[in-house]
C-alpha positions, 0 to 999 in steps of 0.5 A: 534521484540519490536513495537507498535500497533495502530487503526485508524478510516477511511474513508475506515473503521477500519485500524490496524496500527503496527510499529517496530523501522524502521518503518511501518509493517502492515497497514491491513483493520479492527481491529486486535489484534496485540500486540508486546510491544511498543517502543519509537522509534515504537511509533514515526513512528506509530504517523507519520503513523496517521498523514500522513493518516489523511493528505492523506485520507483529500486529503493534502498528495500524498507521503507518508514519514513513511518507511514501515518496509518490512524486513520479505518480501523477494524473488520474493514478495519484487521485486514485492512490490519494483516495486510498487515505479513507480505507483504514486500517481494518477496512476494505473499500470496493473498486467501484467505491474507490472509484466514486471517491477518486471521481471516476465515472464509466469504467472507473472500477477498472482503473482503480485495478490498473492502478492498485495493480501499479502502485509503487508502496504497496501495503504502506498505500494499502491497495490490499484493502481494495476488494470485489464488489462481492467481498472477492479477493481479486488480484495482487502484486503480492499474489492472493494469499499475501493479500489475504494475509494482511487483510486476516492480519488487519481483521485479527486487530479490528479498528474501531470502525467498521470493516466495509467502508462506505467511501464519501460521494 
């Protein structure tokens, strides 16, 4: 699939950014070496990507526009990153929450971990706002400081919900 690649320094470290021509594919911590040929259309999305991080991280931007291209997650990982769209900005979900919402029975808490632990957007999928049961940080690409930070970041510019979600049944 024709894209376009792009790193971004940050106040949480190096991000690779990777776009196709519907949107963002990958927002990963550190620099990769992704290398698909650029489109115009890819590029388009990879600037809006920049722009609104820049905005984000400067804490000016609490919703994120650029479309996150999730075509190649499918099954029981899109259920889970789709119920993502319910933990806004400023708000953090448990596990297990996220997992009743995605519909999850028995060891659904985990699997919401395998899936943040696989998400291809982080941070414009905010799998940082998935927390312990017990308010714990647990587990990041980025590593727990990062995670940490964004969540600081998002506490520091408070939403006009409260910060724990208590995700629909």
């Amino acid at each position: 699939m024709p894209g376009a690649v792009a790193t971004l320094d940050s106040p949480v470290g190096p991000l690779t950014l990777a776009a196709s021509d519907a949107g963002l594919t990958h927002l990963v911590f550190g620099s990769r070496d992704l290398a698909p040929p650029a489109t115009p259309a890819a590029m388009r999305w990879l600037d809006v990507a920049r722009d609104e991080l820049a905005a984000y991280f400067q804490g000016r931007l609490r919703t994120f526009t650029v479309p996150a291209d999730l075509e190649r997650v499918t099954g029981e990982r899109r259920a889970i990153l789709d119920a993502l769209v319910h933990v806004g900005y400023g708000e953090t979900a448990s596990y297990g929450a996220l997992a009743v919402a995605a519909g999850l029975d028995g060891d659904g808490a985990r699997r919401v971990g395998v899936a943040m632990a696989r998400n291809p957007v982080a941070i414009v999928v905010p799998c940082h706002r998935v927390i312990g049961s017990d308010g714990s940080l647990t587990g990041y690409g980025g590593g727990l400081a990062a995670k940490r930070w964004l969540l600081d970041l998002e506490a520091a510019q408070p939403s006009d919900r409260p910060g724990q979600l208590a995700l629909p049944l």
